[in-house]
C-alpha positions as CSV (number, residue, x, y, z in Angstrom):
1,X,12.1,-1.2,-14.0
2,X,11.6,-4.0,-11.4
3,X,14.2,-1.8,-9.1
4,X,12.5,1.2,-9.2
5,X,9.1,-1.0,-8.4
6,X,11.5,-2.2,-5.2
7,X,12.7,1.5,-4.1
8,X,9.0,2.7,-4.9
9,X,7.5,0.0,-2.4
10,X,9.9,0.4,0.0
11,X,9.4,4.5,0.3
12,X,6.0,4.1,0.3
13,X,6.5,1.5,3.1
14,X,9.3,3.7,5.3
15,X,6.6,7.1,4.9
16,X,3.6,4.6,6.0
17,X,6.1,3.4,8.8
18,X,7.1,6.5,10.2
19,X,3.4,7.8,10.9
20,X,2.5,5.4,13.3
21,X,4.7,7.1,16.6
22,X,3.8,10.5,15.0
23,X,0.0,9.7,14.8
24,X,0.3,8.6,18.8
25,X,1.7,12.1,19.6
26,X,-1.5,13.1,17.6
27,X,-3.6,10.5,19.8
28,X,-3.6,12.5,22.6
29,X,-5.3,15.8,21.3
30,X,-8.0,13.7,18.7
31,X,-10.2,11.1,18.8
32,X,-9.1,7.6,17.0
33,X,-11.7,7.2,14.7
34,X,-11.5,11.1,13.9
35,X,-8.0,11.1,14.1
36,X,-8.5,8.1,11.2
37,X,-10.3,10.5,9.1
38,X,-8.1,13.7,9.3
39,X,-5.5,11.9,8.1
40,X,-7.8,10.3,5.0
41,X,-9.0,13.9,4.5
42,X,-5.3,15.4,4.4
43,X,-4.2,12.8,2.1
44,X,-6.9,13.3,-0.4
45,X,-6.6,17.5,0.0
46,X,-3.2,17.3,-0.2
47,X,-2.7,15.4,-3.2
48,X,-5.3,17.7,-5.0
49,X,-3.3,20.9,-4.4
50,X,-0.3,18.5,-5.5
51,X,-2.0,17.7,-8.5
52,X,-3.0,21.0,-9.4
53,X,0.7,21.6,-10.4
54,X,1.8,18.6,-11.4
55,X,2.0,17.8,-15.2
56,X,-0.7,15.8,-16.8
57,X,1.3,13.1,-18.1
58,X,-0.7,9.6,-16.8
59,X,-2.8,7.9,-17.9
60,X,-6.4,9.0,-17.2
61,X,-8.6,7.1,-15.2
62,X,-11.1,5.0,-18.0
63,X,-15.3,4.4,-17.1
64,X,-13.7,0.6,-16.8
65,X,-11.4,1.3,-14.2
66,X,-14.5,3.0,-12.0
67,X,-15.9,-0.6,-10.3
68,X,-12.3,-1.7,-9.7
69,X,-11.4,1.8,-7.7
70,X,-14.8,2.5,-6.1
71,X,-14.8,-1.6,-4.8
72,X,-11.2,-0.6,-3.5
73,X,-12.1,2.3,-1.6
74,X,-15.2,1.3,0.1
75,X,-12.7,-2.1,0.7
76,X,-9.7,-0.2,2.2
77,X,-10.9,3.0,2.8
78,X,-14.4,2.7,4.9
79,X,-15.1,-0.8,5.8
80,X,-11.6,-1.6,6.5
81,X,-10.6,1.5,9.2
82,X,-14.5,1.2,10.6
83,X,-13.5,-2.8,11.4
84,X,-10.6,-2.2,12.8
85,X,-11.7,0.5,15.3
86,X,-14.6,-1.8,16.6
87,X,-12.2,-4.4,17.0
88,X,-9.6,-2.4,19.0
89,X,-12.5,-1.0,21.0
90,X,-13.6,-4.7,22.4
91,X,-9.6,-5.9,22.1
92,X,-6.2,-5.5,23.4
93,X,-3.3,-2.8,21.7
94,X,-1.2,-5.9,21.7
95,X,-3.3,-8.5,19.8
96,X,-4.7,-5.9,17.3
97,X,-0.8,-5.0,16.8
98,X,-0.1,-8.8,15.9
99,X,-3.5,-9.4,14.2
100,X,-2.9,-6.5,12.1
101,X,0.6,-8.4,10.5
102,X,-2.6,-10.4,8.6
103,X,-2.8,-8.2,5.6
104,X,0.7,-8.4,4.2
105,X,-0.2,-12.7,4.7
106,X,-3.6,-11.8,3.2
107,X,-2.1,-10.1,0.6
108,X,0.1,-12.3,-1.0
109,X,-2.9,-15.1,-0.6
110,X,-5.5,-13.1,-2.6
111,X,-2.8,-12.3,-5.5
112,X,-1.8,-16.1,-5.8
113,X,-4.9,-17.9,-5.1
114,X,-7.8,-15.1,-6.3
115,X,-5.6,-13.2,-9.0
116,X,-3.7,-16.0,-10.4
117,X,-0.2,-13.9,-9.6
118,X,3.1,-16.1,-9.9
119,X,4.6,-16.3,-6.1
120,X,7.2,-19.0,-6.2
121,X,8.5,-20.4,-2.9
122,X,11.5,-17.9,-2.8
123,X,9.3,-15.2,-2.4
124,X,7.2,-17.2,0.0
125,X,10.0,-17.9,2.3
126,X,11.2,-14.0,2.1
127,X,7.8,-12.5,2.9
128,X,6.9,-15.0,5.7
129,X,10.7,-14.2,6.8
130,X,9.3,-10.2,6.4
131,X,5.9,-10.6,8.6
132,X,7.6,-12.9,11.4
133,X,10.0,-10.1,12.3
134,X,6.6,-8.0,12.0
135,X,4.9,-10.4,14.9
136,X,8.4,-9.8,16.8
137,X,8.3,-6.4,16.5
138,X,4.5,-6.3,17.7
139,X,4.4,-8.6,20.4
140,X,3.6,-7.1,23.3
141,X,6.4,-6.8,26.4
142,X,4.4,-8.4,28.7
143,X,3.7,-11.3,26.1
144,X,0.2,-11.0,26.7
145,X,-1.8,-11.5,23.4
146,X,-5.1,-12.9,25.0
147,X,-8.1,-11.1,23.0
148,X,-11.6,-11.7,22.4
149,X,-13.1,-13.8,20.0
150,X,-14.7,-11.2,18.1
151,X,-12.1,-8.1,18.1
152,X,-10.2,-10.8,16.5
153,X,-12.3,-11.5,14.0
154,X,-13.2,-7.7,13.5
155,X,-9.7,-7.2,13.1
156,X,-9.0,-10.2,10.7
157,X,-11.8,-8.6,8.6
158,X,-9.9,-5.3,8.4
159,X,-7.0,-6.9,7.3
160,X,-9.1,-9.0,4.7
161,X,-10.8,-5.3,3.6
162,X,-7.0,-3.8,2.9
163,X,-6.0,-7.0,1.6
164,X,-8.8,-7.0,-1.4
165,X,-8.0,-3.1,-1.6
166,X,-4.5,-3.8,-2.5
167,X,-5.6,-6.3,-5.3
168,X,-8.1,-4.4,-6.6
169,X,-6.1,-1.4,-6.7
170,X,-3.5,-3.2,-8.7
171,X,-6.1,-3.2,-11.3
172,X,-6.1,-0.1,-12.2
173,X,-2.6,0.7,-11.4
174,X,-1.7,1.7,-15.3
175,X,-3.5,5.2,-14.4
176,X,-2.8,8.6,-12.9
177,X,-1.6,7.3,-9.0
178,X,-2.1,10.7,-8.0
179,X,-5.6,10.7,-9.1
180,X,-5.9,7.3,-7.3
181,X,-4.5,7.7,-4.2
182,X,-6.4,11.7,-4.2
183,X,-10.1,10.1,-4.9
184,X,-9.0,7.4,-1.9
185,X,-8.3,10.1,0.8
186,X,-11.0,12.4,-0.2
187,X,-13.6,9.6,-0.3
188,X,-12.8,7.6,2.7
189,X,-11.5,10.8,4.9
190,X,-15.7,12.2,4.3
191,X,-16.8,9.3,5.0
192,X,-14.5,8.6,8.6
193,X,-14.7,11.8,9.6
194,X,-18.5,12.1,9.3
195,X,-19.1,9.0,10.8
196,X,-16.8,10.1,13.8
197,X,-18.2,13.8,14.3
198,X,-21.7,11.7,13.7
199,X,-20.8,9.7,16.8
200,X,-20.0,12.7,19.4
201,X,-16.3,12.9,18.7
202,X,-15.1,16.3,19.4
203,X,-13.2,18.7,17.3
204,X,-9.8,19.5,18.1
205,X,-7.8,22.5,17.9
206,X,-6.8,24.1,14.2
207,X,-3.4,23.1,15.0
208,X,-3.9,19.8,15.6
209,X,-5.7,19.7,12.8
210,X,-3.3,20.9,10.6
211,X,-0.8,18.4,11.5
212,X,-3.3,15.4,11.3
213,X,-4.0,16.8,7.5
214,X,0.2,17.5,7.4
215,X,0.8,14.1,8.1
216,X,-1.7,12.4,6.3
217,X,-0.6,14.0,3.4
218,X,2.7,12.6,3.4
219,X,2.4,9.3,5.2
220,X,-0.8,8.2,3.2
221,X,-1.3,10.2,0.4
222,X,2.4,10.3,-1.2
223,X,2.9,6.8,0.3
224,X,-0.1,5.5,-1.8
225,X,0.5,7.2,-4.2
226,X,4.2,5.3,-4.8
227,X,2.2,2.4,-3.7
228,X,0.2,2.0,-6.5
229,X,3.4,2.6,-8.7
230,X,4.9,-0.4,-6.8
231,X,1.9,-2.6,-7.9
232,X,2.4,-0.8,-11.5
233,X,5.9,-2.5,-11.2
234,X,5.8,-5.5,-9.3
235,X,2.3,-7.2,-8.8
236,X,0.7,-7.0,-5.7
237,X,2.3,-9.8,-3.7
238,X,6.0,-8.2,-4.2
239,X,4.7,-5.0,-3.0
240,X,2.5,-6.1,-0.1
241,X,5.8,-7.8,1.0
242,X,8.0,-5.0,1.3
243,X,5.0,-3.3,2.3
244,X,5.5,-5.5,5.4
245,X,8.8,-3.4,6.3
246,X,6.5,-0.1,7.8
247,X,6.7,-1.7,11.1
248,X,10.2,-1.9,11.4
249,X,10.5,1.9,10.2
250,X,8.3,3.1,12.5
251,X,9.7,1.0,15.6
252,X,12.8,2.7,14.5
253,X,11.5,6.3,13.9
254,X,10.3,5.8,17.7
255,X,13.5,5.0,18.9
256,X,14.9,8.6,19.1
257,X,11.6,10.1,18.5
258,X,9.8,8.6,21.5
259,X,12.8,7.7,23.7
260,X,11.6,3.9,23.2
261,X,14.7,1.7,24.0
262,X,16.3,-0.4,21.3
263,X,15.4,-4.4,22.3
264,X,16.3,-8.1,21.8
265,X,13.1,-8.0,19.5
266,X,13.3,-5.1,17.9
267,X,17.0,-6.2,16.7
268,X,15.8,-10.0,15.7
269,X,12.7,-8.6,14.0
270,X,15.3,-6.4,12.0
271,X,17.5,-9.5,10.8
272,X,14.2,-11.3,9.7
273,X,13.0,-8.5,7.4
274,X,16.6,-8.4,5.8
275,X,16.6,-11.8,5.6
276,X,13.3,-11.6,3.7
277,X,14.2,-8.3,1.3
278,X,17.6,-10.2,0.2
279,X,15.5,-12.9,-1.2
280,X,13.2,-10.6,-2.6
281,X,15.8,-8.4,-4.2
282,X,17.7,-11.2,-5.3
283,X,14.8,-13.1,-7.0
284,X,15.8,-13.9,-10.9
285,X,12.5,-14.9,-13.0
286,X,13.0,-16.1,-16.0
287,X,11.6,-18.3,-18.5
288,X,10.3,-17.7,-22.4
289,X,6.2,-16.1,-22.2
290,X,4.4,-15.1,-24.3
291,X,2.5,-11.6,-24.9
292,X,-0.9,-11.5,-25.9
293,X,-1.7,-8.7,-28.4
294,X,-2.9,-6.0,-26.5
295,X,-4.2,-2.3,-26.5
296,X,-4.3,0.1,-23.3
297,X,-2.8,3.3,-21.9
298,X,-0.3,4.2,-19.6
299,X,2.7,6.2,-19.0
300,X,5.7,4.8,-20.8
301,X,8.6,5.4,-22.7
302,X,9.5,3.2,-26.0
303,X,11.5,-0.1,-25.1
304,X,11.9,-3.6,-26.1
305,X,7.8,-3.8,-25.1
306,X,6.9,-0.7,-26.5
307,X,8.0,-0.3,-30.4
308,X,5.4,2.1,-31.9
309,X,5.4,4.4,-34.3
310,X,4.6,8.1,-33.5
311,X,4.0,11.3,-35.8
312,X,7.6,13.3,-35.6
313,X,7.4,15.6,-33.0
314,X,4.4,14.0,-31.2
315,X,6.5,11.5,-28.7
316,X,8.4,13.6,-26.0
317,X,8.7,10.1,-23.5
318,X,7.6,9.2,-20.7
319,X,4.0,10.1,-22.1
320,X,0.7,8.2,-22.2
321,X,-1.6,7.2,-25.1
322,X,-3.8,4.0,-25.7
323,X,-1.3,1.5,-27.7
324,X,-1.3,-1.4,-29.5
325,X,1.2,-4.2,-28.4
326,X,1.7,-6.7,-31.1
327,X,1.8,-11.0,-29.9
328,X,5.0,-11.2,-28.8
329,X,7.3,-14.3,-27.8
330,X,10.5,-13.4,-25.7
331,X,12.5,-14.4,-22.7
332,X,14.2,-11.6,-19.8
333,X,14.0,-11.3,-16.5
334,X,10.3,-9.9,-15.0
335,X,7.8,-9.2,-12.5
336,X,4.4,-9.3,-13.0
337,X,3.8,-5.5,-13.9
338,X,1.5,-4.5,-16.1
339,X,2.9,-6.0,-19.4
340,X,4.2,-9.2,-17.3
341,X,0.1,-10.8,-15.9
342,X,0.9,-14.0,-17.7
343,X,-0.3,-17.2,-16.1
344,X,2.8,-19.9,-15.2
């Protein structure tokens, strides 16, 4: 499961990566801050109407889970953009690009310090390998990267917002991701967009609209939505990592999109990032841990972790139920998904 945590993380990352020249095509007919919310606001719409046909096979969302996701979304999805857009307002393009290579750093630093998530120096090395060709890819040509003290620290903050989104997201990563990454654009997209027509932004055309919602949608609703299935699979600090990888796709998208030409940086940046998803993909973890006893829902299908008994004719898998797993002492290769939060 581990490489389908890997292929989820990196879609999620490439459809994230890929919005960034489209959304500067966007730039010109919206405002930024609007421009922010239209794309919430399609995400969250989007994955509704998605959702409307979709099977109801997840897990649902518990009364628990409520603090962890509303924390998350007023994290990521208000405080986080709002920070960022005073801080590129007072700051340079450049530095805010460079700044903004924080949150994958951020990331892994909440999950291993905060969350107690295993990161071993393998995966250290690899995603400091994956945000250094980031800062390549992001420095600006003219190597100027001189900002002001506080659009620096207003854009720090925003990556500190998305970082403590990510991890609290990961807590209730067992549920429906559609539900998840649909309450996320719904709530944050009212909340940008109001705050932006609140401040004298004005509306744009239907058409640009459309294609704000169009690619919000895909680039942040579907991506979250594999994104929280990443942190279902692989912790937070795996996916964050190969989360890193959006700049890279969207440098490349704007190579034959935008007529951008192909660079000395662009090409290093590249061989970092590899560097840093071999070591990722080739981590081994393995060691004898232990599995508390344990009851809680989510979508699976019976394995070595999941051995338990089921009416005949009631268990068509994947499907979701609340479970009982028994103590359990074993040794396999893991990452710390859901059934794998073991302290080392």
């Amino acid at each position: 499961m581990h490489r389908t945590g890997i292929l989820y993380a990196l879609a999620s990352a490439a459809l994230f990566g890929v919005s960034a020249p489209l959304a500067k095509i966007l730039l010109g007919d919206i405002s930024p801050w609007l421009l922010a919310g239209l794309l919430y606001l399609g995400s969250g719409i989007g994955l509704a109407v998605a959702r409307f046909f979709l099977p109801g096979s997840e897990a649902k969302l518990q009364r628990a889970d409520i603090p962890w996701l509303g924390a998350a979304i007023l994290a990521g999805g208000v405080i986080g953009p709002v920070l960022l857009l005073f801080g590129l307002q007072q700051g340079s393009a450049g530095a805010t690009s460079l700044l903004l290579n924080l949150e994958s750093v951020l990331t892994l630093a909440l999950a291993w310090i905060v969350f107690r998530e295993n990161v071993d120096s393998r995966l250290l090395i690899g995603a400091a390998a994956i945000v250094a060709g980031a800062v390549i890819l992001s420095w600006p040509a003219d190597g100027s990267t001189g900002t002001r003290l506080d659009s620096a620290l207003l854009v720090a903050g925003a990556c500190l917002a998305w970082a403590i989104d990510n991890n609290l997201t990961r807590k209730v990563s067992g549920a429906d991701p559609v539900m998840i990454a649909m309450l996320k654009g719904l709530i944050a997209g009212a909340v940008n967009t109001a705050i932006a027509l609140g401040a004298g932004a004005a509306f744009p055309a239907l058409g640009a609209v459309a294609l704000a919602g169009l690619l919000g949608f895909v680039s942040y609703g579907v991506s979250l939505t594999l994104f929280v299935l990443a942190l279902r699979h692989l912790g937070t600090a795996r996916t964050g990592a190969y989360y890193a990888g959006a700049p890279f796709i969207g440098a490349a998208v704007a190579i034959p999109l935008l007529h951008e030409p192909l660079t000395v940086p662009f090409i290093a940046g590249g061989l970092l990032m590899a560097l840093g998803l071999y070591l990722h993909l080739t981590e081994r973890h393995v060691h004898a841990h232990t599995h508390e006893a344990l009851d809680h829902d989510h979508l699976h299908s019976h394995d070595e972790h999941h051995q338990h008994a089921h009416a005949p004719g009631t268990a068509a898998e994947p499907h979701a139920h609340v479970h009982h797993h028994a103590r359990l002492i074993h040794k396999h290769r893991h990452y710390p998904d859901l059934h794998h939060r073991h302290t080392h």
